[in-house]
C-alpha positions in Angstrom: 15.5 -26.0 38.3 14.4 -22.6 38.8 11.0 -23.3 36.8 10.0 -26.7 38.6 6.9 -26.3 40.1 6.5 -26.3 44.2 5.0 -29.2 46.1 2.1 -27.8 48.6 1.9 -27.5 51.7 1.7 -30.8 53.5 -0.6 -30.3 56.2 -2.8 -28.1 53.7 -3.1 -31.0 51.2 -3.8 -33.3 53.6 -6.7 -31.1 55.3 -8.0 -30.6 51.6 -7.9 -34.5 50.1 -7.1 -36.4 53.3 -10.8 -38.1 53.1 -10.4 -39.0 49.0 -13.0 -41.6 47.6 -14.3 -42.2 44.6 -17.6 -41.1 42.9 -20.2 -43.6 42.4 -19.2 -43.4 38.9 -15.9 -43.5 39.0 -16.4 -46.4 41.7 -17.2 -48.6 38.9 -15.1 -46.8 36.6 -12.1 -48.3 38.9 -14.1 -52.0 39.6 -14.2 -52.6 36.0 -10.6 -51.5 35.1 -9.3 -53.8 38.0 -11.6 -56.7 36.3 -9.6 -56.5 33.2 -6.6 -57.9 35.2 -5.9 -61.5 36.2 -6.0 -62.2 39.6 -3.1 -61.4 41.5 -2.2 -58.9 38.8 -4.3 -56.1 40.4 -1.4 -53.9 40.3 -0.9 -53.2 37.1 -4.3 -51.6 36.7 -2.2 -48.4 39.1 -2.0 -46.5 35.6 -5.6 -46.3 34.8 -6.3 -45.5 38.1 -4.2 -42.9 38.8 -5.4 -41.2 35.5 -8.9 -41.4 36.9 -8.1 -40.2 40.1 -6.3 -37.4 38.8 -9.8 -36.3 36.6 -11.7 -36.1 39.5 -9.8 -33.9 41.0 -9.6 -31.9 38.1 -13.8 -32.7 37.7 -13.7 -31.3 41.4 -11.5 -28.3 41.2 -12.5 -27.2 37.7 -9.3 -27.4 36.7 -7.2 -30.6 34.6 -6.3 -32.3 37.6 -3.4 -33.3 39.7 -2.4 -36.1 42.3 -2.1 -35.1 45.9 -0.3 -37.9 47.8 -3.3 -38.6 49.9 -5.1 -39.5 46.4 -1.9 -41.8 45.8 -2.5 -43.5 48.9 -5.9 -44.0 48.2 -5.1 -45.5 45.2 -2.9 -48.0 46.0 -4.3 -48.9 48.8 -6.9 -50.2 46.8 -4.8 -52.0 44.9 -2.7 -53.5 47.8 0.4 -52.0 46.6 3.2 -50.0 48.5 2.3 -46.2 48.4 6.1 -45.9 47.3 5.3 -47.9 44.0 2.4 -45.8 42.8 4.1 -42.5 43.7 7.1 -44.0 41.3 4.7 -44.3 38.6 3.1 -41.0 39.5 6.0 -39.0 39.4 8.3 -40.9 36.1 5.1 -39.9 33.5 4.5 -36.8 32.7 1.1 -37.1 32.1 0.3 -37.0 36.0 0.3 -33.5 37.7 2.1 -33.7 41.2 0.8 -29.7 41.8 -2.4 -28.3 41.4 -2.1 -26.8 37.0 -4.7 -24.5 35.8 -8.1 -25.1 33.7 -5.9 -25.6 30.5 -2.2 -27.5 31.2 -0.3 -26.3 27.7 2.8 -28.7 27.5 4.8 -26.8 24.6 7.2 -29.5 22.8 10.8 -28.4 23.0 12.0 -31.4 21.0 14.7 -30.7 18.1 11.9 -31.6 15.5 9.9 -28.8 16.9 12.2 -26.5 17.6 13.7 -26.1 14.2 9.8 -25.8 13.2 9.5 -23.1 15.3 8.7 -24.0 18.9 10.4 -20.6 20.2 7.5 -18.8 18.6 4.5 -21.0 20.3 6.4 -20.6 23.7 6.4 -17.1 23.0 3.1 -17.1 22.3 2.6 -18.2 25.6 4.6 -16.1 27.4 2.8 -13.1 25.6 -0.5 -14.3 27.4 1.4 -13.7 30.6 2.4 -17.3 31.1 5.6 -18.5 32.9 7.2 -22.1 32.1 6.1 -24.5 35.4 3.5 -21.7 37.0 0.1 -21.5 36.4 -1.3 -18.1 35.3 -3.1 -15.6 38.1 -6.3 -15.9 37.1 -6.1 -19.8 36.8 -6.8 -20.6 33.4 -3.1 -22.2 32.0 -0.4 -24.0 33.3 2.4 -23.9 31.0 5.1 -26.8 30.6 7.9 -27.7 28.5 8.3 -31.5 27.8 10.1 -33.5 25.4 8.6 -35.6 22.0 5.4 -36.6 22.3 5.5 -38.0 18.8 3.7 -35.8 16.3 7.7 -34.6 14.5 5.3 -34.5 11.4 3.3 -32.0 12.0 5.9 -29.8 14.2 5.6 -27.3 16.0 3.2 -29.1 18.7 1.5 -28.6 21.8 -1.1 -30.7 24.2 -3.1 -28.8 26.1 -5.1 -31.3 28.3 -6.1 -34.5 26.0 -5.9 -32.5 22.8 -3.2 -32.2 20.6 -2.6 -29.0 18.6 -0.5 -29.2 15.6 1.4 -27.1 12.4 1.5 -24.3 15.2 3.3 -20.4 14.6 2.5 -17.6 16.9 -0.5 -16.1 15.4 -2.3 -19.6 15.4 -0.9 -20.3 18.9 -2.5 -17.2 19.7 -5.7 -17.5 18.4 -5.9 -21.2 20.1 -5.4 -19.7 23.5 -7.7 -16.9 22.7 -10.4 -19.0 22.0 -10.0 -21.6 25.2 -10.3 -17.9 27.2 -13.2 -17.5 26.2 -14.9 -20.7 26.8 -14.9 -22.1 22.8 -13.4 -24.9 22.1 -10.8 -24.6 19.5 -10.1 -27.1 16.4 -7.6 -29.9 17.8 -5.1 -31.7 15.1 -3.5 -29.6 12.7 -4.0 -26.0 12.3 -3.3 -25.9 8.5 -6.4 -25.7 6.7 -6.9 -28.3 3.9 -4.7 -30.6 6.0 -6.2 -33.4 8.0 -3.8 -35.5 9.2 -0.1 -35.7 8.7 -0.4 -35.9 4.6 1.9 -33.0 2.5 0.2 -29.7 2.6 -1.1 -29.2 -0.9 -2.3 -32.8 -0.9 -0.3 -36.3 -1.2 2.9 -36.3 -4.0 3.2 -40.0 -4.4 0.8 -42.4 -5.0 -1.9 -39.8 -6.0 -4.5 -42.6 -7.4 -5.4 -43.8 -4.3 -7.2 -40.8 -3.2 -10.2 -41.4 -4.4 -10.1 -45.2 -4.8 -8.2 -48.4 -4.0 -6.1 -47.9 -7.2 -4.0 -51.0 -8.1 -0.6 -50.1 -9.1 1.2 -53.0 -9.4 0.7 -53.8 -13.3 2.0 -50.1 -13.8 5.4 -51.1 -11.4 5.8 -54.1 -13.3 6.0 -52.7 -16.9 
């Protein structure tokens, strides 16, 4: 694909995390994610421990992290596992970085749901802030990806940048979103709609309209 992004440089990436270990916090981060795993069952803790590995990287490069190999290794040799296992779990979800990304990763849903909501315009939101799908902008600041569902269809079109979601998106509130992460703010997460909160009909709810304000029984009123 002409977009996907380009491992580093061995030698370089070696010479950079070769000598990986965890934090003193994130040492008994790790000792007390293994602990919730019966013994001989270490292994599957490999998720939670790649996702912590992969923040201190991003903790130590100011960005939101990635997982050189020699971070991989580290972690499974701590869990007494074949590097080739945790590098299969590393590299099937999308929620681990294999590259370096930028201070803000902006994963643009491309999914039908979002894409007849208006995904093109978000993407070309993006784009207008000098972003290019799978490269991370000059300066640093966003890595831009496309990626499939990640589950809010109601409240289409979507992004995540880094843990947040951003939701009800158009290209002037896309925008102002990456605007305001620019300059340092931190922007409302959930949906951009205001008077929304959740996933509940803009306007307010059309069924069931009692229960807003109380546990309203309606069961004698079904029954007539």
């Amino acid at each position: 694909m002409a977009d996907a992004p380009q491992i580093p440089d061995e030698a370089e990436t070696r010479a950079r995390w070769g000598a990986f270990a965890w934090t003193a916090e994130n040492a008994a981060k790790a000792k007390a994610v293994i602990a919730r795993y019966p013994a001989g069952r270490q292994r599957s803790a490999v998720m939670p421990l790649l996702d912590l590995a992969q923040r201190q990287v991003g903790a130590e490069t100011q960005t939101q992290g990635w997982l050189p190999v020699p971070v991989i290794e580290f972690v499974a040799a701590q869990l007494d596992m074949p590097f080739m296992r945790a590098y299969e779990v590393a590299s099937f979800y999308t929620m681990y970085n294999l590259v370096p990304v930028g201070r803000y990763h902006v994963q643009v849903c491309g999914t039908t749901p979002c894409l007849l909501r208006g995904s093109d315009d978000v993407m070309a939101a993006c784009k207008n802030r000098g972003m290019t799908k799978g490269k991370t902008t000059p300066d640093g600041l966003f890595t831009l990806t496309e990626v499939e569902c990640m589950g809010t269809c109601t409240n289409a079109p979507m992004v995540q940048i880094n843990d947040d979601n951003y939701e009800d998106l158009d290209f002037d509130r896309m925008a102002a979103i990456l605007d305001a992460l620019a300059a340092g703010e931190s922007p409302k997460a959930g949906t951009q709609i205001a008077g929304r909160h959740t996933s509940e009909p803009e306007g307010g709810p059309t069924t069931l309209k009692e229960m807003v304000k109380a546990n309203h029984d309606y069961r004698k009123e079904w029954s007539a």
